[in-house]
GUFIDO-6515 format. One record per residue: x, y, z of N, C-alpha, C in turn; residue in three letters. Coordinates in Angstrom, 2 decimals. Each point is the difference from the previous one (the first is absolute). Last residue first. Layout:
@nX->X nY->Y nZ->Z caX->X caY->Y caZ->Z cX->X cY->Y cZ->Z code->ala
...
//
This chain:
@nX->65.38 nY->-15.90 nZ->110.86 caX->-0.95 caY->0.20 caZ->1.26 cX->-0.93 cY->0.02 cZ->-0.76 code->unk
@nX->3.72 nY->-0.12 nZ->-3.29 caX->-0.57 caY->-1.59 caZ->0.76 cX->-0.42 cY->0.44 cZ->1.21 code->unk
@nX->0.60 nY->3.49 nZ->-2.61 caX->-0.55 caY->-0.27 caZ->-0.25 cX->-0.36 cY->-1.40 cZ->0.05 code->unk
@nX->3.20 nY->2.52 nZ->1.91 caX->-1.01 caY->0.50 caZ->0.42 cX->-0.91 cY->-0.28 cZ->-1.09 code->unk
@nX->3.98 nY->-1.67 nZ->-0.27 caX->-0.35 caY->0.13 caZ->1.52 cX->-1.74 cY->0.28 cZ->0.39 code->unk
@nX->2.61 nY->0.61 nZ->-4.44 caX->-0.58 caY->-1.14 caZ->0.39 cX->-0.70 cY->-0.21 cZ->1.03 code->unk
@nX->2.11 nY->4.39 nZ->-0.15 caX->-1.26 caY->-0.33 caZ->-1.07 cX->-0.74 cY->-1.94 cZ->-0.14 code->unk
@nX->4.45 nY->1.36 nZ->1.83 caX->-1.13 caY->0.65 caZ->0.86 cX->-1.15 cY->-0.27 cZ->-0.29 code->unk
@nX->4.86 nY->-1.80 nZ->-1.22 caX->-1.45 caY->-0.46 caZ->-0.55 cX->-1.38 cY->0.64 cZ->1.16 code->unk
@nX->4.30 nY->-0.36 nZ->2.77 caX->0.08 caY->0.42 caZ->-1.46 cX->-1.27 cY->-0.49 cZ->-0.46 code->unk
@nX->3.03 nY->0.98 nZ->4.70 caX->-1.26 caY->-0.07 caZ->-0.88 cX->-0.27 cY->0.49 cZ->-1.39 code->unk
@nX->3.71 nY->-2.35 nZ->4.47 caX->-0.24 caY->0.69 caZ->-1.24 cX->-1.38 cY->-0.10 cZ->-0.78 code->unk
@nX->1.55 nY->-1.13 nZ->4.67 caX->0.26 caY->1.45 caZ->-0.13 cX->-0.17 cY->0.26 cZ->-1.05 code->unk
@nX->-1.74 nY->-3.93 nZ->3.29 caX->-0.18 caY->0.62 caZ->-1.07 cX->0.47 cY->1.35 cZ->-0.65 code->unk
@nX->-1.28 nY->-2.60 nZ->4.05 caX->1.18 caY->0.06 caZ->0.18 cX->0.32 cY->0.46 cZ->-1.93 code->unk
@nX->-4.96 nY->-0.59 nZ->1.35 caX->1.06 caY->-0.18 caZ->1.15 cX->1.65 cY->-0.11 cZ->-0.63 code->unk
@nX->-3.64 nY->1.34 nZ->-3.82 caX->0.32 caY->-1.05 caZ->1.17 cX->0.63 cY->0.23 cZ->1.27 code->unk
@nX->-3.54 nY->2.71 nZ->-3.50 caX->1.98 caY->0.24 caZ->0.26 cX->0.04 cY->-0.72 cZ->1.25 code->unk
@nX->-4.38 nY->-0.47 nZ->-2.00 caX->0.88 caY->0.52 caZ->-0.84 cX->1.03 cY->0.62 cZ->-0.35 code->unk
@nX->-1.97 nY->-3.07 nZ->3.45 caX->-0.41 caY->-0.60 caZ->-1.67 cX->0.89 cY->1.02 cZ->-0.53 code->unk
@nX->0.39 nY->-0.86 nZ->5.85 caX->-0.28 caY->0.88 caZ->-1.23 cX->-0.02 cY->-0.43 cZ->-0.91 code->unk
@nX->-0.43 nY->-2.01 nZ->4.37 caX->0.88 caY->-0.49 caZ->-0.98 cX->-0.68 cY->1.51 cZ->-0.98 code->unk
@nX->-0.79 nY->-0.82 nZ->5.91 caX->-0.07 caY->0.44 caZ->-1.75 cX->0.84 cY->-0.39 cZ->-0.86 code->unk
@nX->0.20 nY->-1.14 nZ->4.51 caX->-0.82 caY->-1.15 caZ->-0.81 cX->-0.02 cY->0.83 cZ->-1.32 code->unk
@nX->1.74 nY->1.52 nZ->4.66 caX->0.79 caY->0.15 caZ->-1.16 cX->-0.60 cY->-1.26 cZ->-0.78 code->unk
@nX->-2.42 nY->2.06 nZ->3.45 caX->0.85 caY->-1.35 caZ->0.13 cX->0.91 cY->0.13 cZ->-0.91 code->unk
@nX->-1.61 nY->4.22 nZ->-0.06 caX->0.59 caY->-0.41 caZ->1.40 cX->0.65 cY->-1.36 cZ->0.49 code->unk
@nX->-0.33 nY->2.81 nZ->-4.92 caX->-0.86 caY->-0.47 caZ->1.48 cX->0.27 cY->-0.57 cZ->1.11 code->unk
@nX->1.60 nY->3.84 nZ->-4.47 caX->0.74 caY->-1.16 caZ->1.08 cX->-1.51 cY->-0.62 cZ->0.70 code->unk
@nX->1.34 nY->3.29 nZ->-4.75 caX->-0.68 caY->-0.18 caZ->1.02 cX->0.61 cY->-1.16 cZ->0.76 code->unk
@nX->2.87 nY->2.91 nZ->-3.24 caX->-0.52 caY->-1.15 caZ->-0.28 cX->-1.22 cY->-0.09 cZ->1.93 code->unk
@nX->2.41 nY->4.09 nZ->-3.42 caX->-0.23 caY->-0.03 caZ->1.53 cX->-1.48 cY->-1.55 cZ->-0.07 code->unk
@nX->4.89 nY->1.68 nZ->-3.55 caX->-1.80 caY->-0.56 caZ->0.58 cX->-0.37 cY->-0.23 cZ->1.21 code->unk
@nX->3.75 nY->2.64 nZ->-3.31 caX->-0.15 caY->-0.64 caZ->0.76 cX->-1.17 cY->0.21 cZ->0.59 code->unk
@nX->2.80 nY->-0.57 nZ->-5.10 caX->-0.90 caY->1.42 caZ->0.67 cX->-0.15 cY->-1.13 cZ->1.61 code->unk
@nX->3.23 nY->0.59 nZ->-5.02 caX->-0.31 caY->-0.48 caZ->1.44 cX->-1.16 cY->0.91 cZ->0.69 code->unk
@nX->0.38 nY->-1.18 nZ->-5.48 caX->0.97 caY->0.33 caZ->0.84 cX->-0.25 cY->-0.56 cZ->1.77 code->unk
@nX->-3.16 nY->-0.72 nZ->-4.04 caX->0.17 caY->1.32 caZ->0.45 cX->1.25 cY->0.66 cZ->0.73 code->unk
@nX->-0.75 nY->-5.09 nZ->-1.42 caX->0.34 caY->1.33 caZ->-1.17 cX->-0.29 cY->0.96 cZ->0.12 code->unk
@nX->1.03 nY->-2.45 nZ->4.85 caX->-0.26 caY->-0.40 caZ->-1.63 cX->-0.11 cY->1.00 cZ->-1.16 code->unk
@nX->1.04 nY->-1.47 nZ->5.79 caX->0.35 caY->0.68 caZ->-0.99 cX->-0.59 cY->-0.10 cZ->-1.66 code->unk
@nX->-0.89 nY->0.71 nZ->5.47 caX->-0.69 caY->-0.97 caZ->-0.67 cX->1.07 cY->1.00 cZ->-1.40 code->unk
@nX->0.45 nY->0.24 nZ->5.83 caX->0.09 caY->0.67 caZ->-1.22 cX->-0.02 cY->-1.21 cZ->-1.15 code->unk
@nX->-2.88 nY->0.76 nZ->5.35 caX->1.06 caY->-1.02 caZ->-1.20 cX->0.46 cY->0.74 cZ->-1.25 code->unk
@nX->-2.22 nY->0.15 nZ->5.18 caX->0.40 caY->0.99 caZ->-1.19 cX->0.90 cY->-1.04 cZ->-0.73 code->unk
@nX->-4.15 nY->-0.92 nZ->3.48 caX->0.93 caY->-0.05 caZ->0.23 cX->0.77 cY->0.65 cZ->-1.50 code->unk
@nX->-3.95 nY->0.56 nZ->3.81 caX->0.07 caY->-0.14 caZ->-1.90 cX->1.63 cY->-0.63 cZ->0.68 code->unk
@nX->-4.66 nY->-0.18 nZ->3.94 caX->1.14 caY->1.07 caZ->-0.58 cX->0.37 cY->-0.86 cZ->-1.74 code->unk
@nX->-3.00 nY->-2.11 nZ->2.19 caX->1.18 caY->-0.24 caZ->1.26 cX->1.14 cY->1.10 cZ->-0.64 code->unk
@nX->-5.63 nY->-2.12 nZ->-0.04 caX->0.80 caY->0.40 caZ->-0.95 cX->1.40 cY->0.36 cZ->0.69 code->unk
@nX->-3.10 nY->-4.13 nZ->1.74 caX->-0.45 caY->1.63 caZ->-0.70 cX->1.37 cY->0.53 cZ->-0.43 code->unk
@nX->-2.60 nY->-4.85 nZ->2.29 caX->0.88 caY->0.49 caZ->-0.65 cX->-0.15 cY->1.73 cZ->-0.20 code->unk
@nX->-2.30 nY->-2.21 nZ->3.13 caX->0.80 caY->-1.28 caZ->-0.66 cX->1.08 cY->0.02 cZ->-0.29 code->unk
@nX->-3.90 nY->2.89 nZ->1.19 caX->-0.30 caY->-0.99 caZ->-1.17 cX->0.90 cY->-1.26 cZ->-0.17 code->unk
@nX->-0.90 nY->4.16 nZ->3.08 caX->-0.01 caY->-0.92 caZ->0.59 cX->-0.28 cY->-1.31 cZ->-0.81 code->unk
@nX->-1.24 nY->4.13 nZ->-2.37 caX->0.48 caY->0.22 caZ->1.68 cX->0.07 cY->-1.50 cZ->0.05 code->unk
@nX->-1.35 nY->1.47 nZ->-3.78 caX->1.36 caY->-0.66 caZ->-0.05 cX->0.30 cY->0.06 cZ->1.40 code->unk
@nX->-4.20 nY->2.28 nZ->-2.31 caX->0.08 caY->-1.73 caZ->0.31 cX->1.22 cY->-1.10 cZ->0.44 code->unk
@nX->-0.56 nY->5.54 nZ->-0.01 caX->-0.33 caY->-1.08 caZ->0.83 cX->0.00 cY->-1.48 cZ->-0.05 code->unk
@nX->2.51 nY->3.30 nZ->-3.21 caX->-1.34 caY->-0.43 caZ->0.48 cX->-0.10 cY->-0.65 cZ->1.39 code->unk
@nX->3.59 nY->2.27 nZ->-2.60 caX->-0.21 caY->0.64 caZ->0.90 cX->-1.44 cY->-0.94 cZ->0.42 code->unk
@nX->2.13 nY->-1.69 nZ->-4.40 caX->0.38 caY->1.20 caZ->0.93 cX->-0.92 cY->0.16 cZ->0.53 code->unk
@nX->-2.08 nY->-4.06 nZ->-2.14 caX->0.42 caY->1.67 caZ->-0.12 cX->0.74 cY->0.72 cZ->0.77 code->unk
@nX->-1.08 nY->-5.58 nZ->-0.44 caX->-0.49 caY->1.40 caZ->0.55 cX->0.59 cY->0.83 cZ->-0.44 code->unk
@nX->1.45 nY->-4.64 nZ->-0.49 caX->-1.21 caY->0.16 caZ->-0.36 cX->-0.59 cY->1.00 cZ->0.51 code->unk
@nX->4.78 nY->-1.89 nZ->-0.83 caX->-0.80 caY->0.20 caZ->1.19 cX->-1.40 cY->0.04 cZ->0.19 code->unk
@nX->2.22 nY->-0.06 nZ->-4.52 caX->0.57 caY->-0.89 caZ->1.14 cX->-0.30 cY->-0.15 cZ->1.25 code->unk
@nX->-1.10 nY->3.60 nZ->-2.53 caX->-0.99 caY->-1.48 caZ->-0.93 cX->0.37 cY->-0.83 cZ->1.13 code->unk
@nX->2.04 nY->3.91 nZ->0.59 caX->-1.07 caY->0.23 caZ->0.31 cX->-0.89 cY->-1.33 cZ->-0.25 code->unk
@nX->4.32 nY->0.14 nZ->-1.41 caX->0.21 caY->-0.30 caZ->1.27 cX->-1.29 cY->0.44 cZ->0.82 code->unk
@nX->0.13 nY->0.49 nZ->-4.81 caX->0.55 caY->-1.18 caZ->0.21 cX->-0.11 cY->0.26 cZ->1.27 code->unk
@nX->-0.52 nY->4.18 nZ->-1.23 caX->-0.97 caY->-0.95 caZ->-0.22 cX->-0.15 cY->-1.37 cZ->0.34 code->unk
@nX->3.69 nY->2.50 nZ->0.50 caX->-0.44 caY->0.25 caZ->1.19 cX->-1.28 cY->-0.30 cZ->-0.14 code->unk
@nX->3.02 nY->-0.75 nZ->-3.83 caX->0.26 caY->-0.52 caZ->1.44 cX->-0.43 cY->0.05 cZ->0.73 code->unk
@nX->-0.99 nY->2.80 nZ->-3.62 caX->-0.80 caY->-1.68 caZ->-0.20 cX->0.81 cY->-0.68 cZ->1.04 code->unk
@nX->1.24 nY->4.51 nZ->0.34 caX->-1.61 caY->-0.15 caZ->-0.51 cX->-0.36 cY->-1.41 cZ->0.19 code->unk
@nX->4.04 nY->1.12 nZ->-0.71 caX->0.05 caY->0.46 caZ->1.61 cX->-1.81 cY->-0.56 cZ->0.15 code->unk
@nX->1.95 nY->0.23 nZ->-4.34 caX->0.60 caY->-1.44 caZ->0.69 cX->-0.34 cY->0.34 cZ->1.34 code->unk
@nX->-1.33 nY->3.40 nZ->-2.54 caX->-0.67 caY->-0.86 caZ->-0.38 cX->0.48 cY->-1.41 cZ->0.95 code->unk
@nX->2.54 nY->4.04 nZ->0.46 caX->-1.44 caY->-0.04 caZ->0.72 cX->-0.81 cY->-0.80 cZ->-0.67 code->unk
@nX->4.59 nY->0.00 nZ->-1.75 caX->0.00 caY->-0.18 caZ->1.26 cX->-1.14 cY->0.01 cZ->0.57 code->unk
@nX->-0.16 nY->0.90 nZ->-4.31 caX->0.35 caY->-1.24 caZ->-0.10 cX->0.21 cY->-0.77 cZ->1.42 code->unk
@nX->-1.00 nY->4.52 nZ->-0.97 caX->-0.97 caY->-0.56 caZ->-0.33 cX->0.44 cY->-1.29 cZ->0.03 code->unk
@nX->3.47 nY->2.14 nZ->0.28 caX->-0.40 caY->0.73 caZ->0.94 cX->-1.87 cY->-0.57 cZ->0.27 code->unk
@nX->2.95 nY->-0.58 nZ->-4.09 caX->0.92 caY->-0.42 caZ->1.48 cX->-0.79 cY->-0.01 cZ->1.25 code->unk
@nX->-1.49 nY->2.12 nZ->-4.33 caX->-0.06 caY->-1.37 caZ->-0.15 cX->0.49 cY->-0.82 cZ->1.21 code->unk
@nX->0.61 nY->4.70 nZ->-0.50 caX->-1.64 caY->-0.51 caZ->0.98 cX->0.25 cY->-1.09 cZ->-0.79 code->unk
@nX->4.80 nY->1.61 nZ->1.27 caX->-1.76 caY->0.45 caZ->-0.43 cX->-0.64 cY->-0.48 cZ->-0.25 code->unk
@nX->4.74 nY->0.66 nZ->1.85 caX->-1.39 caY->-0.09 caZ->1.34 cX->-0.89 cY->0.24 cZ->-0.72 code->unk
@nX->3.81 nY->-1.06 nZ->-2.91 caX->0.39 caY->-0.58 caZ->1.26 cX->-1.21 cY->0.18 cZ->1.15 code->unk
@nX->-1.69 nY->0.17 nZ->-5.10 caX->1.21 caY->0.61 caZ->0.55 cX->0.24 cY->-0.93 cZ->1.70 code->unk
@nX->-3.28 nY->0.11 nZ->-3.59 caX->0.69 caY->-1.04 caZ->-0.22 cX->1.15 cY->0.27 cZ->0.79 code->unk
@nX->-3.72 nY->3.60 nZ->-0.28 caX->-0.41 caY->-1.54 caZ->-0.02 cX->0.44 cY->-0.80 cZ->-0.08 code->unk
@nX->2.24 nY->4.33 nZ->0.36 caX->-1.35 caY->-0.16 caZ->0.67 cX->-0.90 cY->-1.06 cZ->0.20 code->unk
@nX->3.11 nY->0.30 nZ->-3.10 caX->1.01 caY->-0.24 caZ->1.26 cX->-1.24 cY->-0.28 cZ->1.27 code->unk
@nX->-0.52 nY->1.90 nZ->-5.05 caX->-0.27 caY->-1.63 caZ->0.19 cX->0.26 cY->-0.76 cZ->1.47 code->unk
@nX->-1.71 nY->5.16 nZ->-0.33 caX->0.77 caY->-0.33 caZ->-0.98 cX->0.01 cY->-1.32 cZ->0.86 code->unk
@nX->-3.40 nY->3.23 nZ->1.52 caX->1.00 caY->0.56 caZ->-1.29 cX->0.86 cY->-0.81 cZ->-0.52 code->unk
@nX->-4.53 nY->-0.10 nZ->3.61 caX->0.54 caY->-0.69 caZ->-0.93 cX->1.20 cY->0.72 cZ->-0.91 code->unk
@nX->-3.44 nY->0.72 nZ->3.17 caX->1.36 caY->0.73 caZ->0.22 cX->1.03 cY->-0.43 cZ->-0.72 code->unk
@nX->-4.33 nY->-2.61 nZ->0.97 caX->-0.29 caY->1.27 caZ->0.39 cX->1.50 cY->0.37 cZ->-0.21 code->unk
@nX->-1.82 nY->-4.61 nZ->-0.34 caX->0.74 caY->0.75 caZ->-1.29 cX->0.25 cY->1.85 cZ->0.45 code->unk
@nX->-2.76 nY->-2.78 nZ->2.46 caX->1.13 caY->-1.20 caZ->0.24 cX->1.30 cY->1.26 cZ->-1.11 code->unk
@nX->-4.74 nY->0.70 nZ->-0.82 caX->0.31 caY->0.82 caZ->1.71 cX->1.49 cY->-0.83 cZ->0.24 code->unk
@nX->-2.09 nY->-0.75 nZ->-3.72 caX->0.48 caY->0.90 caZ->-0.70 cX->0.25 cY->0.34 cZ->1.44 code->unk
@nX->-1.55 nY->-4.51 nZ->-0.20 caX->1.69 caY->0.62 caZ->-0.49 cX->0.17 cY->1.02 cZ->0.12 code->unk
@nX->-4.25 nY->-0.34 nZ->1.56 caX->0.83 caY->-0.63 caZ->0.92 cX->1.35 cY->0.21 cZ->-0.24 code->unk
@nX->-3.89 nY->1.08 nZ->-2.79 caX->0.51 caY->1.02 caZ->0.61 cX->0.98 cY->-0.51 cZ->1.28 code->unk
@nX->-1.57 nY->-3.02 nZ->-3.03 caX->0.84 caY->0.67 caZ->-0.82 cX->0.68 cY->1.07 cZ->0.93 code->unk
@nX->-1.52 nY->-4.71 nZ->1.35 caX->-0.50 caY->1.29 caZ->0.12 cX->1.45 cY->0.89 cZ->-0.63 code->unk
@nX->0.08 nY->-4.75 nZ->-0.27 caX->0.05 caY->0.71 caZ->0.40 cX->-0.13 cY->0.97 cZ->-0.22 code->unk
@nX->-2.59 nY->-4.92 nZ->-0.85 caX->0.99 caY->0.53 caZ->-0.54 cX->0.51 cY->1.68 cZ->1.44 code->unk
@nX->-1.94 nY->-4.98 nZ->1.34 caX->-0.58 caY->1.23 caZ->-1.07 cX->1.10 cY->0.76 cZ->-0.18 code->unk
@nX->-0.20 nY->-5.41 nZ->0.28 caX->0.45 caY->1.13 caZ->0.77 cX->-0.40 cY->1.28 cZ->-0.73 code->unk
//
């Protein structure tokens, strides 16, 4: 995996003044932790189906995407809530926050068994 663009942290880091900002109740460890899990779910349910949002190839496929559904996921960030993708047969199984799944811990594992 390649490493991250320096000028990436320092834009993530923009306003940066004290530890709260990054460990706090809405900061960016929390907040990066929610759009990463939003990220690789809606990857997963892209894999799962086999087309891209909005493509054509899903007209009349079978299956397709069917709105999110909101789950609050708790772990060593505290609480944050996930807008979990849905399909229509309900065949998706998600890998890296299961179906019925509220606690997430070992992020870092997580994301280095994909």
């Amino acid at each position: 995996m390649d490493e991250i663009k320096p000028g990436l942290v320092d834009e993530l880091l923009k306003g940066y003044e004290k530890p709260e900002d990054i460990i706090g109740e809405n900061g960016l460890l929390k907040r990066l932790t929610k759009a990463l899990l939003e990220r690789a779910l809606n990857a997963e349910l892209t894999h799962h189906l086999g087309y891209v949002k909005h493509d054509p190839a899903g007209h009349n496929s079978g299956n397709s995407r069917n709105g999110v559904t909101r789950k609050t996921v708790k772990g060593e960030f505290g609480e944050i809530v996930v807008d979990t993708p849905r399909d229509r047969n309900g065949s998706f199984e998600p890998q890296i926050l299961g179906k019925h799944q509220t606690r997430f811990d070992g992020f870092d594992d997580k994301i280095l068994s994909l």
